[in-house]
C-alpha positions in Angstrom: 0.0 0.0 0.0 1.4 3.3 -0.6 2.2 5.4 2.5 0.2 8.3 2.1 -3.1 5.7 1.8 -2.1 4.8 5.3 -2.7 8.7 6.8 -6.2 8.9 4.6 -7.6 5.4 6.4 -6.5 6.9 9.8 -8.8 9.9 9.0 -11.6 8.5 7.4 -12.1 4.7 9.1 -14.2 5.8 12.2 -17.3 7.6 9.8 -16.6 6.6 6.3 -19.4 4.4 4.9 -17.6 2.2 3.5 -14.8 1.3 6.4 -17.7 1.5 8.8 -20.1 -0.8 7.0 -17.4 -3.4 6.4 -16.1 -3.1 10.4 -20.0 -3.5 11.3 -20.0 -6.7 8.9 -17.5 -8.4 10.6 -19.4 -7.7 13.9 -22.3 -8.9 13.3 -21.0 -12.5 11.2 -18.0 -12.8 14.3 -21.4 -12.7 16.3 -23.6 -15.5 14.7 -20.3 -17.5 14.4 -18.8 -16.8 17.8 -18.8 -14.8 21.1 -16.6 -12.5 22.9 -13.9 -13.2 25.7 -11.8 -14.9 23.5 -8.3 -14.4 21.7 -8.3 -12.9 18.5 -5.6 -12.2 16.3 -5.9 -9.3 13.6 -4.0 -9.7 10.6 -3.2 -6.7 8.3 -4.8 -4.5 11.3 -3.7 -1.7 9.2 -4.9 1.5 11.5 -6.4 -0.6 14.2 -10.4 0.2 14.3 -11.1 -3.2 14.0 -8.7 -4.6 16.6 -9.5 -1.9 18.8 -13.2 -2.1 18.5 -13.0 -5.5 19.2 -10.0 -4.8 22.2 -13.1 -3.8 24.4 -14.8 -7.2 25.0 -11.7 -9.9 24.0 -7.7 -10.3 24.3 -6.5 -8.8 20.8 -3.0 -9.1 19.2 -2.8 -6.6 16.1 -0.2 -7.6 13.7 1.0 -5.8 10.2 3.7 -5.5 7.7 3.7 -1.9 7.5 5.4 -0.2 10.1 3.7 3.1 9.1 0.5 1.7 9.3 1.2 0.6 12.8 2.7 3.9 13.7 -1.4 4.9 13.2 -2.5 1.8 15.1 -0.4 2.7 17.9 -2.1 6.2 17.7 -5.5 5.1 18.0 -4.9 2.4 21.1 -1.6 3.0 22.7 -2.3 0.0 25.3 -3.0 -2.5 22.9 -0.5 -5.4 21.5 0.9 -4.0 18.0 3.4 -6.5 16.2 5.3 -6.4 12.8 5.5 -9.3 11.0 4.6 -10.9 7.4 1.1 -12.5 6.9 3.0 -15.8 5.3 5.1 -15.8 8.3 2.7 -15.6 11.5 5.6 -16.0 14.0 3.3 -16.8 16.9 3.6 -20.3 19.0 0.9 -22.8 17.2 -2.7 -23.1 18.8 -2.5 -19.5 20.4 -5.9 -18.1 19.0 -9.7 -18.5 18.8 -9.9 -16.1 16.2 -7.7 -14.6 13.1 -9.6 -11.7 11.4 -7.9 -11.0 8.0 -9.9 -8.3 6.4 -8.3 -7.3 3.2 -5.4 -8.8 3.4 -4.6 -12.1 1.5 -4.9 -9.9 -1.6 -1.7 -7.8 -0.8 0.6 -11.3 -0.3 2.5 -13.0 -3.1 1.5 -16.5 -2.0 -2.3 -16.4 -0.1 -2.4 -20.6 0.4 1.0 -19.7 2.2 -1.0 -16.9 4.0 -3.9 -18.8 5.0 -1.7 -22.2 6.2 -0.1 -19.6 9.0 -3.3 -18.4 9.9 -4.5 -21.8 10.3 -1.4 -22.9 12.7 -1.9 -20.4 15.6 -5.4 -21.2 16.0 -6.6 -23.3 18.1 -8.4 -26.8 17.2 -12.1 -25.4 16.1 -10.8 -21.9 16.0 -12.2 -19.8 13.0 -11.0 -17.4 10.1 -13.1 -14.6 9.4 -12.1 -13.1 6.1 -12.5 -10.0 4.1 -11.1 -10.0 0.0 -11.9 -7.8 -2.6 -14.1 -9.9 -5.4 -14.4 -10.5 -9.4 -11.3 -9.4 -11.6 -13.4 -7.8 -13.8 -13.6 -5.0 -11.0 -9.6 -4.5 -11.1 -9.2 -0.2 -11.1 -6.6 2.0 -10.0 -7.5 1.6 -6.3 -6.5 -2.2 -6.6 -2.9 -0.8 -7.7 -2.4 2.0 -4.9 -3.3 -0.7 -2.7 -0.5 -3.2 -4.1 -3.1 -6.1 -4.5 -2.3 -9.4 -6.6 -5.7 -10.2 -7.4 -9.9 -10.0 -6.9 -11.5 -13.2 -6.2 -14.5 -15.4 -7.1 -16.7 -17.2 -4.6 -15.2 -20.5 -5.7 -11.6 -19.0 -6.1 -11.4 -18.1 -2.5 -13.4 -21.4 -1.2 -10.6 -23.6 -3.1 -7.5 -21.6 -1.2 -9.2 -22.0 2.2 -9.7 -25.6 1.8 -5.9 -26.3 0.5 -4.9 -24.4 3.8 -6.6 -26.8 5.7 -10.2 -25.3 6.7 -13.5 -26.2 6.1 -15.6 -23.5 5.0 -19.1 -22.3 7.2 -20.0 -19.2 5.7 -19.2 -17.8 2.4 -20.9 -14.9 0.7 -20.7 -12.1 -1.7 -20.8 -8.6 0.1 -21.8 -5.4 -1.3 -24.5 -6.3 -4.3 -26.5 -3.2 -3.7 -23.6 -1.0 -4.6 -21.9 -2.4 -7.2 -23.6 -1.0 -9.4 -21.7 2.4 -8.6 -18.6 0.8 -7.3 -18.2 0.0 -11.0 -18.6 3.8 -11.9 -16.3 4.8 -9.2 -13.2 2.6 -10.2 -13.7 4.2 -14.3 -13.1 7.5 -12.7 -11.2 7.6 -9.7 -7.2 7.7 -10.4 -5.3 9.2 -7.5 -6.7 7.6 -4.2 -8.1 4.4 -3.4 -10.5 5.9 -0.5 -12.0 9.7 -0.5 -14.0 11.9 1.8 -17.7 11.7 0.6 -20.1 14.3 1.4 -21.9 13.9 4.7 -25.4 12.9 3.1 -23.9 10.6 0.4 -21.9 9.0 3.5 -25.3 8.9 5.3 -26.8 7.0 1.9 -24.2 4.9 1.4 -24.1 3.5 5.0 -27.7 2.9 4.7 -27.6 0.8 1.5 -24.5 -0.7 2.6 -25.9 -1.8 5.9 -29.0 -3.4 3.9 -26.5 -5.4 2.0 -24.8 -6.4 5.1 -28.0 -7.7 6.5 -29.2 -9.4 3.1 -25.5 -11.1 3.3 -26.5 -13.7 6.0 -29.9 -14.4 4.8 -29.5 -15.2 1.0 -26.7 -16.3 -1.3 -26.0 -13.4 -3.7 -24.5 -13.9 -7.1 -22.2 -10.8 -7.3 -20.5 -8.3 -5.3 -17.5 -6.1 -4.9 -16.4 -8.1 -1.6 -16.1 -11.8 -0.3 -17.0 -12.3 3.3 -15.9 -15.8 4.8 -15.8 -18.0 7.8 -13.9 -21.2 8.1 -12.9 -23.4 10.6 -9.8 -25.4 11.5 -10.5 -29.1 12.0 
């Protein structure tokens, strides 16, 4: 990811639509999947919302690459556990966690079986991957390259990389039908930033369709959308 992207997230995660509709996602599927008071480990936590939203009720590690990135993190919880290291590399002792949260983050490594296999060593027996990607290469824009990623997936694309790392899948979707729509318009015009400011009503609007979508998510299998959202389980 390109530095700059990092001081734009830290600004905008809190109230942006799009950061906030994705952190309330994972809320509400670690909730039908799992409950709090538990250890959780948050790969590529970036800025740290999500780790430190989540610091409040359970033991969370937040781990990242990008030194800059936890420079913000650090920033927005100074009391909680921010480590560098390499997503393909988790160096943390096996059968540590009940949780890994990787939200937009097997995208940005070289090797995402690799990735996924070192997520699935520090977890427990039973413990669970929740998982964020971007979806459908036919959605690759500018954003994808300020954001350094490899590739979009499919449904069945990211289904077959869990299962070679060793999970069995409980919950896979597409997220963010309602919108795709003008996510399409967005990535034909947008060339500098991957993320911008949006006016407060358009946030407001965007939220609210957004948040439909993450509530028609765990009810019915949707055909499209500019996200995957997953859950698996080590066996």
């Amino acid at each position: 990811m390109e530095l700059n992207e990092y001081k734009v997230m830290y600004d905008l995660e809190r109230q942006h639509a799009w950061f906030r509709a994705k952190r309330e996602l994972m809320i509400d599927v670690f909730h039908r999947f799992g409950h709090d008071g538990v250890n959780i480990l948050d790969i590529g936590c970036g800025t740290g919302v999500i780790a430190d939203y989540f610091s409040r009720r359970n033991n969370v590690v937040g781990l990242d690459v990008s030194a800059e990135a936890l420079k913000f993190a650090r920033l927005r919880n100074p009391s909680l556990r921010w480590v560098k290291g390499d997503a393909q590399q988790v160096r943390f002792a096996a059968n540590s966690f009940d949780w890994v949260f990787a939200s937009d983050v097997i995208e940005h490594v070289a090797d995402d079986v690799k990735a996924l296999r070192s997520m699935h060593k520090v977890l427990k027996k039973n413990g669970k991957v929740l998982i964020t990607v971007p979806a459908l290469m036919w959605l690759w824009g500018k954003d994808d390259d300020l954001l350094h990623h490899y590739r979009r997936y499919t449904r069945k694309q990211l289904r077959a990389v869990l299962e070679r790392a060793g999970f069995r899948v409980v919950f896979l979707n597409y997220w963010n039908l309602l919108m795709l729509p003008a996510a399409m318009v967005y990535k034909r015009v947008n060339k500098d930033q991957s993320v911008v400011a949006l006016h407060p009503w358009v946030n407001r609007l965007m939220h609210t369709v957004l948040r439909a979508d993450t509530k028609l998510v765990q009810v019915l299998p949707l055909p499209l959308g500019v996200s995957l959202v997953a859950v698996a389980m080590k066996m």
